[in-house]
N, C-alpha and C positions, 0 to 999 in steps of 0.2 A: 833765467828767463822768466818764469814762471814765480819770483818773487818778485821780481821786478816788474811786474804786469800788476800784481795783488796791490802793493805798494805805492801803486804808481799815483804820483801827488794830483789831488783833483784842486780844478781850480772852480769857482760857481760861475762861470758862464763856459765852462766848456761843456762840450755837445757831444754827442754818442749815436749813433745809427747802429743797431746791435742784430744779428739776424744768423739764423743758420743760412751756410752757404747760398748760392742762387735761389735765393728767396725775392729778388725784388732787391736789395742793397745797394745796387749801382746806381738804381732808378730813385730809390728815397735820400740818398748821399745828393744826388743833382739835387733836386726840391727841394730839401733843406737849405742848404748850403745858398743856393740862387736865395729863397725868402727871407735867408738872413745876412745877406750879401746885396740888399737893395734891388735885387735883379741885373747884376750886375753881371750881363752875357759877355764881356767882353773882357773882365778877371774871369770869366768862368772858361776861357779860352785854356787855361794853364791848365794841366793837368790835374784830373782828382786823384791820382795818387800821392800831389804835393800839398791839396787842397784841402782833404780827408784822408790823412795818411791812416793806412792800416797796421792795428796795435800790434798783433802779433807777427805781422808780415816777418820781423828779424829773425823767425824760429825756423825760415827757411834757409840753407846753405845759399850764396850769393860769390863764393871764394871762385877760386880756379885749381877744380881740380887734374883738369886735364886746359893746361896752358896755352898749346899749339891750337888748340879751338879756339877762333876768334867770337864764338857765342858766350865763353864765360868772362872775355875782359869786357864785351857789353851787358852783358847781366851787373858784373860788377859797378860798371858804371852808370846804370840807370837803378842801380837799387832802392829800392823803397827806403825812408827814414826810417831809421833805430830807434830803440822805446826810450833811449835818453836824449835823441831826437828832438822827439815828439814834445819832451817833457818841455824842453826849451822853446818851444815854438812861439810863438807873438798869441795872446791873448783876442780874441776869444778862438779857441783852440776847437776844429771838427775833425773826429775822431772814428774809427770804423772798425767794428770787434766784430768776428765768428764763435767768441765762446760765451759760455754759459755765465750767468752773473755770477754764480758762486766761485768764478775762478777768474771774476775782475775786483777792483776794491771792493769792500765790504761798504763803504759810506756813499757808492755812485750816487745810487739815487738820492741821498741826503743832498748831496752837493751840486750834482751836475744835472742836466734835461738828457733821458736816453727816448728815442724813436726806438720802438723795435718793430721789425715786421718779419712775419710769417708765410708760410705756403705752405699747400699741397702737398705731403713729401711725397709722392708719384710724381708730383712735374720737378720737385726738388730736384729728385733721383733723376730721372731725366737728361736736367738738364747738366746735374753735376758729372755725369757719366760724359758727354761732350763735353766740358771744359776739362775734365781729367784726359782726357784724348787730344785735346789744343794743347795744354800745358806737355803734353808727352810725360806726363804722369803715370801712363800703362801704355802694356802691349798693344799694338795697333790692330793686335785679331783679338783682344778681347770682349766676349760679346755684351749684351746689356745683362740677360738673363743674369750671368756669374755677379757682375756689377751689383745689380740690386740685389742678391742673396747678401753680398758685402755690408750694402747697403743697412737690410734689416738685422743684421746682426752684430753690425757695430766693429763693423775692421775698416773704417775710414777715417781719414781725418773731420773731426768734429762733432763725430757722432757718440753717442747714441741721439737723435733727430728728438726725439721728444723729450728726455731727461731736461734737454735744451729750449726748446719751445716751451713745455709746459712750467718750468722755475719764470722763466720770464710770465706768462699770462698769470698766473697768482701775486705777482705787483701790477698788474694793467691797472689797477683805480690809484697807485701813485700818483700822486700831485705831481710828480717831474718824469711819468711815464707814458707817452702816448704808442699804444697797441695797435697795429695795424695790419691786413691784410695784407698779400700780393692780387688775390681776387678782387679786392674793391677799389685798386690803385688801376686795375684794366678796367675795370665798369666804371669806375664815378671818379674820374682824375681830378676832376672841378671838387666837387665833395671833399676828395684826400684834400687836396691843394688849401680848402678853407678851414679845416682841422688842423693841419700843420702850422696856417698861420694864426689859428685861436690859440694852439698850445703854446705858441708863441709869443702870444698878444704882439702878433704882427698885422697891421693893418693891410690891405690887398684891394686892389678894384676890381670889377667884372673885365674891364679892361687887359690889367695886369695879368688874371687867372688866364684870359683864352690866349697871351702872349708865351707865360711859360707851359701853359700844355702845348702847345705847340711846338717849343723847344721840346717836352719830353715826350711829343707825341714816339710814339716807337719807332716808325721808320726813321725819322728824323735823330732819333737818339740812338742807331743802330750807326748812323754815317759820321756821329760825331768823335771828332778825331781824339777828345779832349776824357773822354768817357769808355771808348770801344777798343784802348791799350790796342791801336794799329804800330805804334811804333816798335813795339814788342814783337808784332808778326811779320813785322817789315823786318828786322833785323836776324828773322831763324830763332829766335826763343819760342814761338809759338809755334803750333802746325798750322801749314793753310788751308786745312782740312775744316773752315767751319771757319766762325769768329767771335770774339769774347760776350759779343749780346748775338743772342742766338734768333729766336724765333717770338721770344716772350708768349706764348700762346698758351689761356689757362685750359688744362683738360687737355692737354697736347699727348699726357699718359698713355691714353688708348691705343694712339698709333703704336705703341711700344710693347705694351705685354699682353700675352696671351690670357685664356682663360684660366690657366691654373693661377698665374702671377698674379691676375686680378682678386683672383680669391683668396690667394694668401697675402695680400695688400691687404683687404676690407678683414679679414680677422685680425691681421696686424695691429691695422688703426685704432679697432673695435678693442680687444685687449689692454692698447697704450693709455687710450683715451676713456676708459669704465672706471666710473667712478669722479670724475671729472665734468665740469661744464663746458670743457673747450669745444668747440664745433669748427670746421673749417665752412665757409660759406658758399654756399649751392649756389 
């Protein structure tokens, strides 16, 4: 699997959305996808898991291991496309990684445009603690506290959180890499929306901009059926304890950890990120 990911044949106009987990990726996968899709809301109906298939999604088990459960022959039958899938797909090809560059091709950026965007790892955490709890990923009395210890020490899938972030921000001034917040995709959507389409050299009107935030205003992007994987929780693969776009809310942290967690957050960061330019934005 993991030779097969490194390997994997790039073409020059395929597309990359690259991010640690619930960073904002669902939300920069739409944006994209729509500005280089003419705005085309009505292809954008199908699914983004057929539209933006995810590279390593195959590393997940998808089989039946317990038969008599009618959840693993719909697992199996809505599985995501396989990375020799993906390879065959019709040109121009959009694409959606959770790992770090040094464990995709080594020539992406030569060949291909990657989006990458970033967050907060406190609202990360967060928010990845709910989707591990939808997915039924862990115990249902596991609390958040144990979560983020996991968290900051790197016993999750994807992690360690800044090894990851930070190889990506030291190509940010690539010619085929646009760097992006999750904080400045809630503050200045117009802004994001017009940068996307320079990286692009895609033309856009003021028109067009207040149509697609609109589409990706948040409420509106929490009800869409096409983005918020309901047919997943409609079937018992998910819990209906919550749903796959959650709250999007930056600084949502606080409600979550106490004072010590706050403080061994802020040493955390402070440790990962000395010696570095990276800043997350106030």
């Amino acid at each position: 699997m993991a030779a097969n990911i490194y390997n994997f044949p790039l073409r020059s106009d395929d597309v990359f959305v690259i991010s640690f987990p619930k960073s904002g990726t669902t939300w920069t996968q739409e944006l994209v996808w729509l500005l280089l899709n003419d705005l085309d809301y009505e292809k954008a109906k199908k699914s983004l898991n057929y539209r933006f298939p995810f590279l390593e999604a195959s590393m997940f088990d998808f089989e039946e291991p317990v038969p008599e459960d009618p959840r693993y022959a719909i697992s199996k039958e809505i599985k995501p496309p396989t990375v020799d899938q993906i390879k065959n797909m019709p040109s121009p090809k959009f694409i959606k990684s959770h790992l770090p560059l040094s464990l995709l091709p080594p020539n992406l950026l030569e060949k291909s445009k990657v989006v990458y965007v970033a967050r907060d790892p406190r609202d990360v955490a967060v928010s990845f603690f709910h989707h591990y709890k939808l997915m039924k990923m862990m115990a249902p009395d596991r609390d958040f506290k144990t979560y983020w210890s996991y968290f900051i020490n790197s016993k999750l899938l994807w992690t360690p959180y800044f090894a990851s972030v930070l190889e990506a921000w030291e190509k940010r001034n690539h010619p085929n890499m646009l760097f992006l917040f999750y904080e400045e995709l809630s503050k200045d959507l117009s802004g994001i929306i017009r940068r996307v389409a320079n990286f692009f050299d895609k033309k856009i009107t003021d028109v067009q901009i207040d149509e697609l935030k609109e589409h990706l205003k948040f409420d509106n992007f929490k009800k869409n059926k096409s983005v918020n994987y309901q047919d997943m929780q409609d079937k018992g693969l998910f819990s209906n304890d919550g749903g796959f776009v959650r709250k999007g809310k930056v600084g949502g942290w606080r409600e979550h950890f106490d004072e010590e967690m706050t403080a061994q957050a802020e040493k955390w960061i402070n440790e990962n990120l000395k010696g570095t330019d990276f800043r997350f934005p106030q």
